[in-house]
SETOR-474558 format. One record per residue (C-alpha): residue number from 1; x, y, z. Coordinates in Angstrom, 3 decimals. Layout:
<atom><num>NUM</num><east>X</east><north>Y</north><up>Z</up></atom>
...
END
This chain:
<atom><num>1</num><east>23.392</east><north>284.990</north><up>-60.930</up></atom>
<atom><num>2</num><east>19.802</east><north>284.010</north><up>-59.845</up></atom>
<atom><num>3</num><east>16.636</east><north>285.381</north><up>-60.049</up></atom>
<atom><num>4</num><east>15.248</east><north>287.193</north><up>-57.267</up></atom>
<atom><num>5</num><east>12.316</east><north>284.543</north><up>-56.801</up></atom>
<atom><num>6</num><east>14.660</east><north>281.997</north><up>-56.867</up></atom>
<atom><num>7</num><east>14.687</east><north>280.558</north><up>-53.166</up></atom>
<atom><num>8</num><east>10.677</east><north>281.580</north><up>-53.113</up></atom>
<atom><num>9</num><east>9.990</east><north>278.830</north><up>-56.107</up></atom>
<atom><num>10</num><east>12.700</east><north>276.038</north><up>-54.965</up></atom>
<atom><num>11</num><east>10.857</east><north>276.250</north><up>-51.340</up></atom>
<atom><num>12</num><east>7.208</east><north>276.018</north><up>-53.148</up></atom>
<atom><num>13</num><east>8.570</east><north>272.942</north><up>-55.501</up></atom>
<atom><num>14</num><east>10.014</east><north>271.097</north><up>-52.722</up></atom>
<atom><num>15</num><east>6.532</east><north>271.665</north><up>-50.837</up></atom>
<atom><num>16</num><east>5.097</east><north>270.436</north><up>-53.348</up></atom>
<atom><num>17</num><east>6.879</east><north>267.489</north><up>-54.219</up></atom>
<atom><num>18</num><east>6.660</east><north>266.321</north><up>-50.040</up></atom>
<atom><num>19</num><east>2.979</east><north>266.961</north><up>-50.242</up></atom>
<atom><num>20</num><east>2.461</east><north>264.720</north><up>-53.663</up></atom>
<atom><num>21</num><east>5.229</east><north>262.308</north><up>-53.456</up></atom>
<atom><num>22</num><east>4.290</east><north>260.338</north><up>-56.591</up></atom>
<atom><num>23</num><east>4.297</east><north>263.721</north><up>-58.780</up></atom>
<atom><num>24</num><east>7.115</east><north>264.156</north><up>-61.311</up></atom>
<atom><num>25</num><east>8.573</east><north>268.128</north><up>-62.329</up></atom>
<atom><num>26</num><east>5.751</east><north>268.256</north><up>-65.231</up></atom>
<atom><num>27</num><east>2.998</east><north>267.869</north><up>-62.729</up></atom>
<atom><num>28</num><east>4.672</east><north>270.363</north><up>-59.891</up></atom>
<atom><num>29</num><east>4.720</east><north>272.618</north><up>-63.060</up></atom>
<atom><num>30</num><east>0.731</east><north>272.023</north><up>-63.108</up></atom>
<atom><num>31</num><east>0.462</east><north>272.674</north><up>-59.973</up></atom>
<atom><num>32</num><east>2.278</east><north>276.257</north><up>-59.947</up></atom>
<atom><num>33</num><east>0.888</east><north>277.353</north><up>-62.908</up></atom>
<atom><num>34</num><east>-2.618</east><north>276.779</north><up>-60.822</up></atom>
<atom><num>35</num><east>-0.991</east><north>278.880</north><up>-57.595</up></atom>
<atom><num>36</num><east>-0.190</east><north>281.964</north><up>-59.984</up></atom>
<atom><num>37</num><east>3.698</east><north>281.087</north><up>-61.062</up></atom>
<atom><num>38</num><east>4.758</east><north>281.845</north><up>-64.772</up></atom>
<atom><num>39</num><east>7.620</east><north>279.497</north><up>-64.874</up></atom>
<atom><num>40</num><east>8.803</east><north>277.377</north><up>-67.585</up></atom>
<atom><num>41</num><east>9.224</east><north>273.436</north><up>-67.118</up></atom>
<atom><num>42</num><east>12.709</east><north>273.309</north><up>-68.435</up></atom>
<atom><num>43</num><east>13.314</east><north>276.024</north><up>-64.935</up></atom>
<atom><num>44</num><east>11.170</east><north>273.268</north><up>-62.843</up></atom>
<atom><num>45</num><east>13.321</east><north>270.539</north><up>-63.973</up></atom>
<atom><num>46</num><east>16.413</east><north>272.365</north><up>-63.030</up></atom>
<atom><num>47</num><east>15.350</east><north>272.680</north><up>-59.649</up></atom>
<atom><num>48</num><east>14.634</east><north>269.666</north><up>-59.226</up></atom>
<atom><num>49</num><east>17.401</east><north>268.431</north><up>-60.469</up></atom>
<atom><num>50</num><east>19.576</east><north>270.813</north><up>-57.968</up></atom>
<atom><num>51</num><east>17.365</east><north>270.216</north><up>-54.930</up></atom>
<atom><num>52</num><east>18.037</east><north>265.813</north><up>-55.600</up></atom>
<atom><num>53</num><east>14.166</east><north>265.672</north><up>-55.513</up></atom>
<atom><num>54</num><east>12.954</east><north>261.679</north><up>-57.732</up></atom>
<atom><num>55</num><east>9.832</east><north>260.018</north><up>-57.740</up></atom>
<atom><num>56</num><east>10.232</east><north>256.861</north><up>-55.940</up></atom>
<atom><num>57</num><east>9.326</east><north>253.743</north><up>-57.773</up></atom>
<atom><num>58</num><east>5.616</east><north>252.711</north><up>-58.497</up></atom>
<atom><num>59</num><east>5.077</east><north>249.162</north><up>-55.571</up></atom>
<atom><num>60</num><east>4.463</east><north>246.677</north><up>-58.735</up></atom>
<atom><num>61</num><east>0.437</east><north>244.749</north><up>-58.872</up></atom>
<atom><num>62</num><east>2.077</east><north>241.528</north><up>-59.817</up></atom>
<atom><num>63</num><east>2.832</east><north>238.853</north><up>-57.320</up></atom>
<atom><num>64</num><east>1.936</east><north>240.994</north><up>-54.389</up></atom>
<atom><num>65</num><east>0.956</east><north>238.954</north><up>-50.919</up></atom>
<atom><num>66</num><east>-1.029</east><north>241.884</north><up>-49.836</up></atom>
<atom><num>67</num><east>-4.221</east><north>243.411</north><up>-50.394</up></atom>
<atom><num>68</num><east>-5.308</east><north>247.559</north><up>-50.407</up></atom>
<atom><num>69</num><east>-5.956</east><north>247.319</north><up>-46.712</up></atom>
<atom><num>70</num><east>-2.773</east><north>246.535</north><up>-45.609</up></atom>
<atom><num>71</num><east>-3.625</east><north>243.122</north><up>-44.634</up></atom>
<atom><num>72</num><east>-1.160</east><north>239.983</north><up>-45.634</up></atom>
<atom><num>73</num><east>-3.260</east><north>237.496</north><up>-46.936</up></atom>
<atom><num>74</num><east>-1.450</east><north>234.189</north><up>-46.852</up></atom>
<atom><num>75</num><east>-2.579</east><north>230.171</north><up>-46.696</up></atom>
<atom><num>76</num><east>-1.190</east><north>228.534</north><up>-43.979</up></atom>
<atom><num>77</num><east>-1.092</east><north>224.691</north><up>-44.036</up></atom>
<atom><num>78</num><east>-4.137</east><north>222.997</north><up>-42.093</up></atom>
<atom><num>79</num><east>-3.131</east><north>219.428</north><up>-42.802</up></atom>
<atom><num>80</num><east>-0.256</east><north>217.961</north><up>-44.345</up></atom>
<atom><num>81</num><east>-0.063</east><north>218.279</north><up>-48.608</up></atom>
<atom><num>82</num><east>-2.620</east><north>221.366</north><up>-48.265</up></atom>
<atom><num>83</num><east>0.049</east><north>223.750</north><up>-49.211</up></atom>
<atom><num>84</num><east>2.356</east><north>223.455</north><up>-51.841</up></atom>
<atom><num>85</num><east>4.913</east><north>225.949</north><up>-53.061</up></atom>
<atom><num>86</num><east>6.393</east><north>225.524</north><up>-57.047</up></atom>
<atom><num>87</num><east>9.965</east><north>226.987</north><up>-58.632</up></atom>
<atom><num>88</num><east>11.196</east><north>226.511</north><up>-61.205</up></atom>
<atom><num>89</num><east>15.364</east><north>226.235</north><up>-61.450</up></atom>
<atom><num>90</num><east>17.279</east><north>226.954</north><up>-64.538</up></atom>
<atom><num>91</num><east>20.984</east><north>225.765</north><up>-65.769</up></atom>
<atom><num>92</num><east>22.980</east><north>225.495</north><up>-68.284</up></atom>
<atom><num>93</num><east>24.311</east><north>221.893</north><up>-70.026</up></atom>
<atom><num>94</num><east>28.568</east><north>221.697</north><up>-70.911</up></atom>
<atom><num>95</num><east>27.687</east><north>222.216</north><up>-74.399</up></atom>
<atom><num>96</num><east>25.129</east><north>225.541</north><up>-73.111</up></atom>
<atom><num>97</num><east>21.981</east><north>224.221</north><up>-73.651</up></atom>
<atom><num>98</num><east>19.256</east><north>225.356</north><up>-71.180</up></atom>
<atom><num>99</num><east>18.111</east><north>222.600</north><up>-68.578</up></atom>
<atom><num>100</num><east>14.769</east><north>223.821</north><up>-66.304</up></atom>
<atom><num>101</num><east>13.153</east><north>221.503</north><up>-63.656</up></atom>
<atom><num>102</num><east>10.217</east><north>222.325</north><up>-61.613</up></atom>
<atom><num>103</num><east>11.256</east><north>221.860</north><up>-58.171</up></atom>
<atom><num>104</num><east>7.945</east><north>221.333</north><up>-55.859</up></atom>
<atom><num>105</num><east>7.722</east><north>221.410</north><up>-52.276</up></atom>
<atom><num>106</num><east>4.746</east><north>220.878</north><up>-49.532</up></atom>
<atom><num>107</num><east>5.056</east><north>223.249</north><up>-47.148</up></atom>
<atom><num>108</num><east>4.625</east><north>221.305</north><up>-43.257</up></atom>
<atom><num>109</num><east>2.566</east><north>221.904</north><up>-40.406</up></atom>
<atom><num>110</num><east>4.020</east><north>224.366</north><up>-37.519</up></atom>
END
């Protein structure tokens, strides 16, 4: 049996959760206590829970090969040996031992 606000609060959550897509149930709960709702964040999380609402994953800083303006910023090769690109490659020996090389390669002209 649900409460007579019920379909009033699940459409206001999932409002709210399209309009700030990187807030979590605590901070919808913020956000409805500021509109006027009394409702409890264990009630929030429920919804949320119901409706299949997640916060997508943070885009991670390191290693990125793009900048806050949404440009790629990459070197291209000018000459030949101007850019190089580095990995390194990891195995195992027959008696399990770990064996790394650095495995180098210069990157050619187009």
């Amino acid at each position: 049996m649900g409460r007579a606000d019920e379909a009033t609060l699940t459409a206001d959550i999932v409002e709210l959760a399209t309009q700030y897509g990187r807030y979590g149930y605590r901070r919808i709960t913020a956000l409805l206590h500021a509109a006027g709702w009394a409702v409890n964040v264990k009630r929030v999380e429920r919804i949320w829970r119901r409706e299949g609402l997640k916060v997508p994953h943070r885009q991670p800083k390191k290693g990125r090969l793009w900048l806050n303006d949404g440009s790629c910023v990459r070197l291209r090769p000018e000459h030949p040996n101007h850019v190089w690109s580095y990995d390194f490659v990891e195995d195992r020996t027959h008696n399990g031992r770990k064996f790394r090389m650095l495995a180098t390669n210069a990157l050619r002209l187009r």
